[in-house]
C-alpha positions in Angstrom: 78.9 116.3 122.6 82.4 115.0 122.0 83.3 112.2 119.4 84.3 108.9 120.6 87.8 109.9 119.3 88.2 113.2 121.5 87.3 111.3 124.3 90.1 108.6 124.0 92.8 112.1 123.5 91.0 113.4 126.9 91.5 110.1 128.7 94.9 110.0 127.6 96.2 113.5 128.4 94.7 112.7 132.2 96.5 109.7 132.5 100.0 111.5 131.4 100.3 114.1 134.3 99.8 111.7 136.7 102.8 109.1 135.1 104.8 112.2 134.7 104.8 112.9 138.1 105.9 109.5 139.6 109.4 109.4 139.3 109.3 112.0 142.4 107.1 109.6 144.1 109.4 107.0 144.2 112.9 108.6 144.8 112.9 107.5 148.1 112.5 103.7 147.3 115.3 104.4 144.5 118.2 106.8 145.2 119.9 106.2 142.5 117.8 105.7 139.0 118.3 101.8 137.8 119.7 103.1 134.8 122.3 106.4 136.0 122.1 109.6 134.1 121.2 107.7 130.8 117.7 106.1 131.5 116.2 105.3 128.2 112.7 104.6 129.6 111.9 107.8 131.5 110.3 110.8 129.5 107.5 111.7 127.2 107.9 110.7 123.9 106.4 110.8 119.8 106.5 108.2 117.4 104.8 106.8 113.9 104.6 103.1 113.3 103.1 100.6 110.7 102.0 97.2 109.7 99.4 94.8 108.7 95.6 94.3 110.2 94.5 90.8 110.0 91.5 88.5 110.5 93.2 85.7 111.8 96.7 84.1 113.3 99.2 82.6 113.0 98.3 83.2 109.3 99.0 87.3 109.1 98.6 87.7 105.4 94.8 86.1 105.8 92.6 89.3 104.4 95.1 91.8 105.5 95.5 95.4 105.5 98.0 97.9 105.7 97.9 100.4 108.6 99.7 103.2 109.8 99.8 105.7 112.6 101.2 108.2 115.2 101.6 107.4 119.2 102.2 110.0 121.8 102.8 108.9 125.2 104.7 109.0 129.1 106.3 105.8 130.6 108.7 106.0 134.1 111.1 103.6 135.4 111.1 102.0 139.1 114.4 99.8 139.0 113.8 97.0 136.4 110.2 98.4 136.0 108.7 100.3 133.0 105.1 102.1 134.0 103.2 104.2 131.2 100.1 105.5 129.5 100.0 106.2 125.3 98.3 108.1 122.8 97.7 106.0 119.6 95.6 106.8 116.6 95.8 104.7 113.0 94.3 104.3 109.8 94.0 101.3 108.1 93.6 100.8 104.3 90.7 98.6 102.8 89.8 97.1 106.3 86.7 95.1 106.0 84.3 93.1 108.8 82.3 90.9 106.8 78.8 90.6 107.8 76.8 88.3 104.9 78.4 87.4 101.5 77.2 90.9 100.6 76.9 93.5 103.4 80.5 94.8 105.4 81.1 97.2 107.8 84.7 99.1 106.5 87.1 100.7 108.9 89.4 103.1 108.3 90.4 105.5 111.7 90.8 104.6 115.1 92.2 105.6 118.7 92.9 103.6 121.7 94.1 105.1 125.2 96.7 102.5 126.6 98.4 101.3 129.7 101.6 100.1 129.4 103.7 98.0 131.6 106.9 96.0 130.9 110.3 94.8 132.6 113.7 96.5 131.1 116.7 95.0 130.7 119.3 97.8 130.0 118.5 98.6 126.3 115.6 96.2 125.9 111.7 96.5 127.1 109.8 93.2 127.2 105.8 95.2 127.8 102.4 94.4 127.9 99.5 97.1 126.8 95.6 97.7 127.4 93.6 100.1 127.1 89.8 101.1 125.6 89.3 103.3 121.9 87.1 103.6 118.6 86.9 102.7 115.6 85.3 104.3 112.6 82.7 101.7 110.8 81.2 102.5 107.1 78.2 100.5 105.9 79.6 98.6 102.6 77.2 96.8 100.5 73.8 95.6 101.5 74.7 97.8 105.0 71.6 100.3 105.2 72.6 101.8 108.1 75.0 104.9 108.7 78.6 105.5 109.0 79.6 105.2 113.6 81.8 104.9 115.7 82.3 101.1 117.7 84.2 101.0 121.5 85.7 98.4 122.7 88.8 97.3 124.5 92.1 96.5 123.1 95.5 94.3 124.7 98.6 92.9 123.5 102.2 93.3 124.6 105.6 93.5 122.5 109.6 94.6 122.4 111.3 97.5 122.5 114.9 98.5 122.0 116.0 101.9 123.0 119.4 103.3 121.2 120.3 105.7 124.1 120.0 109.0 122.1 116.1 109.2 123.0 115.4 106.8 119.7 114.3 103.4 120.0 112.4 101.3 117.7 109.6 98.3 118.7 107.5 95.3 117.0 104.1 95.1 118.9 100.9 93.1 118.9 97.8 94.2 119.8 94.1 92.5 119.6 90.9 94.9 119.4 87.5 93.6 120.4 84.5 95.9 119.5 81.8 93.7 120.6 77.9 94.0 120.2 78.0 96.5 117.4 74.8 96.6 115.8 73.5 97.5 111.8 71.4 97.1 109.8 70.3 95.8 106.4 69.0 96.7 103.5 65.4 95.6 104.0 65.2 96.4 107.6 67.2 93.2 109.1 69.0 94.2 112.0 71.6 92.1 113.6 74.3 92.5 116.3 78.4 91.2 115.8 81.1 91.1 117.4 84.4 92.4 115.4 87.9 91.4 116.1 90.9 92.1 114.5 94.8 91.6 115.4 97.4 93.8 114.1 101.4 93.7 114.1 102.7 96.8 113.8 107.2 97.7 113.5 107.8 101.3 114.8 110.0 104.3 115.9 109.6 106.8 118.8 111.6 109.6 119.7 112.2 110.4 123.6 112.7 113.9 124.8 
């Protein structure tokens, strides 16, 4: 039986031969690529990134928690438009959903399959990003139950800036929702919540 996180790297490496291939697709519609022989949005690419998890916004230092992470991923370009799948897995330090004044669930790793889609103008991407992962929970506290794993879906968008050598840097937002998760407590309570946390997150992928 494969873990939840497997099956987000499985979902993710179908998804990439398929984006990999549609730049052939589409040469008809566009003879000549929007950006010449230096398009900084076509091609696989690798990156690490980092930033805070939080509870709540605007206010990002509310009960936040340091993360930090690797991406893999494949976008094309079709004139001004950006069309890609990514790879990203984290771990995030001290992360805690509270669940009564004395019972948490704690998580640490996690791994979400994306789709991304944006606009480009030249050196800048303006993108929005979905997709479905996991996330590892740990009882804390009065938590009786054991150590799983949560799905759920995750969204946001950000900006990109590409420096033309196959480096480009970003500041993203994303929004995870694992909803219905259920524990239990010690004495036998059970319950079911639903866990959400935002994150902004500053990071650097190479292209090649």
């Amino acid at each position: 039986m494969p873990t939840p996180l497997a099956r987000v790297l499985v979902l993710g490496a179908a998804l990439l031969p398929a984006l990999a291939a549609a730049p052939a697709l589409a040469q008809d519609r566009y003879a000549q690529p929007y950006y010449g022989a230096s398009d900084p949005w076509t091609g696989f690419y690798a990156g690490v990134l980092g930033g805070v998890s939080t509870k709540e916004l605007p206010n990002v230092f509310a009960g936040n928690n340091l993360m930090g992470g690797v991406v893999a991923g494949y976008t094309s370009s079709f004139g001004p438009a950006v069309l890609g799948a990514e790879l990203e897995g984290t771990y995030t330090l001290g992360k805690e959903y509270s669940l009564t004044s004395n019972a948490a669930l704690a998580q640490s790793w996690a791994g979400v399959a994306k789709l991304k889609a944006g606009v480009a103008f030249d050196d800048i991407l303006l993108y929005g990003t979905a997709g479905y992962g996991w996330a590892r929970l740990d009882p804390k506290g009065n938590v009786a139950s054991d150590a799983r794993w949560a799905g759920g879906f995750t969204y946001g968008g950000g900006a990109e800036f590409a420096f033309r050598n196959g480096m480009s840097i970003k500041l993203e937002y994303t929004q995870s929702r694992y909803d219905n998760v259920e524990s239990t407590l010690v004495g036998g309570a059970k319950r079911t919540d639903n866990l959400v946390n935002h994150a902004i997150k500053a990071g650097f992928n190479y292209r090649f």
